[in-house]
C-alpha positions, 0 to 999 in steps of 0.5 A: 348266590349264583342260584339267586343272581341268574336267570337260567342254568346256563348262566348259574353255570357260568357264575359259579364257573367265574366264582371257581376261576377267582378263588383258586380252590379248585377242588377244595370248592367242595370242602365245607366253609368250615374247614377252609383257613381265615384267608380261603375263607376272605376269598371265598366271600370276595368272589361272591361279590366279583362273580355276579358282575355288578357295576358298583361294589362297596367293600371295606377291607376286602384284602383283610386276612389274604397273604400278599402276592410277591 
């Protein structure tokens, strides 16, 4: 996603960056998708929709599957 919203390396480095910091995987980015649970899973594909900064973003359940913070 990154690679198709950016205009250069810098600013692709820059998204995934913001995609990392978002997710909390640290790390485990690098796993396979496969091997990630229903809720890493839902972050994961929250994230690639906050990281590209777009002005409007219409979501249905996005919270579906995430443990609440306490």
């Amino acid at each position: 996603m990154a690679e198709f919203y950016s205009e250069n390396g810098q600013q692709k480095k820059g998204i995934v960056e913001k995609g990392i910091k978002i997710t909390e995987l640290g790390e485990r980015i690098k796993d396979k998708v496969s091997t990630y649970s229903k809720g890493m899973t839902r972050k994961l594909l929250l994230a690639r929709v906050l990281m590209i900064d777009r002005k409007l973003a219409i979501l249905d359940e996005p919270t579906s599957g995430l443990d609440v913070a306490k």
